[in-house]
N, C-alpha and C positions, 0 to 999 in steps of 0.2 A: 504493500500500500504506500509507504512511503516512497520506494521508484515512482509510483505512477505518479503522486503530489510533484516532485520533481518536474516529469518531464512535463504537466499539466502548468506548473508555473511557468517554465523555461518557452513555454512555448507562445506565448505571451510580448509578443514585440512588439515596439513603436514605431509611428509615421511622423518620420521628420524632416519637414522642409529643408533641402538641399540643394542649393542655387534655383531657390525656385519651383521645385519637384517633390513631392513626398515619395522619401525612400524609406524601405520595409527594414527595418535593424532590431536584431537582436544581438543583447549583451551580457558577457557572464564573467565572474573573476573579479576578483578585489582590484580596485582602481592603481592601487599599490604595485601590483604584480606585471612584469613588461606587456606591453599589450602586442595584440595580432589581429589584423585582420586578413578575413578570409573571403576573397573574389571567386564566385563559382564560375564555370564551362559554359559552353553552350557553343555560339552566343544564346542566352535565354535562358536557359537550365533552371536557373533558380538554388536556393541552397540549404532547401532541406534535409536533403539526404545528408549531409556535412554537418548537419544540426544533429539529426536526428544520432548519429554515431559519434559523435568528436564533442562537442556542448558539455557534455558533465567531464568527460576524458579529459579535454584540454583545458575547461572553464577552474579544473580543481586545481592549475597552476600558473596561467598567464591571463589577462583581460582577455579576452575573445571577442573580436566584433564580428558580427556574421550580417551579411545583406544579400536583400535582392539588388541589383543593379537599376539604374535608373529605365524605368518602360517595364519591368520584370514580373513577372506573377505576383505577387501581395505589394510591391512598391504600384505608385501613379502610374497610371495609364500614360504613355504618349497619344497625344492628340493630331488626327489629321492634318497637314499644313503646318506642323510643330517643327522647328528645327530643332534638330538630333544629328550626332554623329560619332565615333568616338572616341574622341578630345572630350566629348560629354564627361565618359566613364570618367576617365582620368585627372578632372578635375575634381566631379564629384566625390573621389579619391581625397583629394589634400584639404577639398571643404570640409569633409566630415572630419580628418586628422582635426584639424580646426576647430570644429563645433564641440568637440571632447577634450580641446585642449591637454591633444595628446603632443608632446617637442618630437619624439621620432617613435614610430612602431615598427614590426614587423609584418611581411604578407607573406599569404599561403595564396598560391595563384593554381587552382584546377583547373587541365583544358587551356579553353579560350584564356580564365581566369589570369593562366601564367603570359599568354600574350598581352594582356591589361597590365597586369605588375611589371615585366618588362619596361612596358611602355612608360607605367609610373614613376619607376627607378630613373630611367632615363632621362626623365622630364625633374623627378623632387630628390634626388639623391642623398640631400640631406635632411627627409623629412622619415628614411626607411634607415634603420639597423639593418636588416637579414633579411632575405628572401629561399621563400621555399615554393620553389615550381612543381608541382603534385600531376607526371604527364602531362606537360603542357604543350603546346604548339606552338612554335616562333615563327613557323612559314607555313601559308595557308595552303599553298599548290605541294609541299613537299608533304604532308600530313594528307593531304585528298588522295594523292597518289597511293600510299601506305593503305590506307583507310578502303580505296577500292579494291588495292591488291589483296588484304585480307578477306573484305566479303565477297570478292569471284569466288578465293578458297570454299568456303561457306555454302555459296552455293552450288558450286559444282558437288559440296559432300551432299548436299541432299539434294541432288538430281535435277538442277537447274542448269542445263548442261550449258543451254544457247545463252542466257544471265549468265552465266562465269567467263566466256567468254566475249561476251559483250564489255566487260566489266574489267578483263586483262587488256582489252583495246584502248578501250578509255585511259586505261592508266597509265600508257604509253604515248596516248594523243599529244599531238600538238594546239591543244585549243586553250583556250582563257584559264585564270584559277577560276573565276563565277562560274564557269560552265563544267569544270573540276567539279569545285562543292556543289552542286545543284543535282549535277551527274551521279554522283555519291549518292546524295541523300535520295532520289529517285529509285537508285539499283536497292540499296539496302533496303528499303520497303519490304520487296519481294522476298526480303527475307519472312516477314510478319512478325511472329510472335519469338523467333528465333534470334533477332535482330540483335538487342541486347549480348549476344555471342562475339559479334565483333570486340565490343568491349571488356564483358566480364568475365573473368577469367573464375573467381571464388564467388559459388553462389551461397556461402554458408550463413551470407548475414544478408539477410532482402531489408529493405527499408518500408516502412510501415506507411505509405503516402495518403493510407484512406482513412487514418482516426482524429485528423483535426480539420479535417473539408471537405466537404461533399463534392460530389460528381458535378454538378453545375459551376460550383468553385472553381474549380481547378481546368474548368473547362476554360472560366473567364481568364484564369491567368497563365492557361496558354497560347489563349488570343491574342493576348498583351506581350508576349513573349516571340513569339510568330512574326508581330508586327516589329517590334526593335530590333530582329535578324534580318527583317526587309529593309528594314530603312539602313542599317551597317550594309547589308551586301550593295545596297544601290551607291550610296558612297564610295563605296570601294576602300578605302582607308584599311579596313581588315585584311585585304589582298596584297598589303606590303610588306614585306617580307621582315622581319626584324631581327634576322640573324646578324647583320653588321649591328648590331646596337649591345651584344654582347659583351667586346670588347671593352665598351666606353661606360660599361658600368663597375662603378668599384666593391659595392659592395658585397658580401658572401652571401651567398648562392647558393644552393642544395638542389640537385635533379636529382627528386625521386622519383622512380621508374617502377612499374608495375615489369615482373618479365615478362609477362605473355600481351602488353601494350600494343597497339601499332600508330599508336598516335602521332610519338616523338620518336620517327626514325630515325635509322642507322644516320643520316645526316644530318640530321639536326644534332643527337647526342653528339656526333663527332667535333659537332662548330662547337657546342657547349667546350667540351675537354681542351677544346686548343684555344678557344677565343677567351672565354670565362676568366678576370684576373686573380678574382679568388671564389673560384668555384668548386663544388666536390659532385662527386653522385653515390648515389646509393639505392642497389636495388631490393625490391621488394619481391621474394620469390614465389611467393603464391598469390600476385595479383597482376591483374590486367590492369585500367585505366582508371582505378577508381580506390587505390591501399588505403585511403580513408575509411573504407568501410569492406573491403574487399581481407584486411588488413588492420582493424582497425586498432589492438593496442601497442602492434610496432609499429605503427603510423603514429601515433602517440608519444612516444616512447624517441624514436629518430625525431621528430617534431621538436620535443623539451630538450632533446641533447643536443641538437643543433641551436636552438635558439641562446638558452644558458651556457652554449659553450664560449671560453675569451675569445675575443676576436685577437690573433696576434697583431 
């Protein structure tokens, strides 16, 4: 009984105007204790699942700030004719630093999330200690490609013969990243209910998405979440590549890698290892794209040793 009052409190976030926008935050951990925030995947994702596994794990020993992104399921709707783009994200990043009158934290970037942090670092370098990329993506064409080549695999094992090879052509194409990711998201459909396989590697912890919103809910915020991936890919801004930006970030860095991943290929990890000035990695051996929950007390665990470790 006492779990469940926990998670029944915790689950309990606020709407707080953000350059103008209500964003969905939640917060845990003595004000005392270094803080983190954590930018989810997607783009859109949202970050429950991050919540629903990591909240009491991580809240029991840093600040944890957890959000939806601005446009994101439980934050503000973006509005038709609304300028978005995002430099959005990334601001709304050093606002909130700001609004918590926090001097420096750390980020946890999943997915997309670590292409947001990236970019954040790059942009407040002195507003971040430590970054932890949790499978993230730095280049959107080199991650489509991976990402196709995996679900051909996939479906050719379950007898999607003309889709698999449909799907190794693409990967190989010469056409746009928009027509990369769009292509993806289209083939892995066909996956259905299997889809999910591209990603997860450890099905031993499911996330529980139906006991704090119903079906119409969740419906609404991922319309809301649909439309701020529309409005990023029409931009294009997400299609540039930010593997040179690596380099020119000084702070420490942690690529956590699921092994069975295909998110953060073989060339992205590679620019990581050579480009990265104080960078490490560590992999996670029984997970795919998701060791926060796929993984979740050595995710935890590599999390608090990396953040409280000195920085030489």
């Amino acid at each position: 009984m006492k779990e469940k009052k926990f998670w029944e409190a915790a689950m309990i976030g606020e709407l707080i105007e953000i350059r103008g926008k209500k964003l969905y935050v939640e917060t845990f951990g003595e004000k005392d204790l270094p803080a983190v925030l954590y930018l989810h995947g997607g783009p859109g994702e949202g970050s429950h699942d991050f919540y629903y596994h990591q909240a009491k794990r991580l809240g029991e020993h840093v600040r944890l700030i957890i959000i939806d992104q601005r446009g994101v399921c439980r934050s503000e709707g973006i509005e038709e004719g609304e300028e978005f783009g995002l430099r959005d994200l990334v601001e709304d990043c050093e606002a909130l630093r700001d609004y918590f009158g926090i001097e420096r934290w750390s980020v946890i970037g999943h997915s997309f999330g670590g292409f947001l942090a990236l970019l954040y670092a790059s942009s407040y370098p002195g507003s971040i200690d430590k970054i932890i990329f949790e499978g993230p993506t730095f280049d959107f064409e080199l991650t489509s490609r991976s990402l196709i080549r995996k679900t051909s695999c996939l479906l050719e094992k379950y007898g999607q013969r003309d889709l698999a090879e449909q799907g190794r052509e693409l990967a190989e194409a010469d056409v746009s990243i928009r027509e990369l990711t769009e292509g993806y998201m289209e083939l892995s459909d066909h996956l259905g209910e299997r889809r999910m396989e591209i990603y997860r590697h450890n099905h031993d912890n499911p996330t529980d998405y139906e006991s704090y919103h119903s079906e119409e809910e969740w419906d609404e915020f991922y319309d809301r979440s649909d439309f701020h991936f529309d409005l990023l890919r029409e931009e294009g801004e997400v299609f540039r590549s930010l593997l040179p930006l690596l380099s020119t970030v000084p702070n420490p860095m942690l690529l956590a890698l699921g092994k069975y991943d295909a998110t953060t290929c073989e060339k992205q990890i590679k620019a990581f290892q050579h480009d990265a000035p104080n960078g490490e990695v560590t992999i996670f051996e029984h997970s795919g794209h998701t060791p926060h929950y796929e993984e979740p007390d050595a995710f935890k665990e590599e999390v608090l040793r990396f953040i409280k470790e000195k920085t030489a």
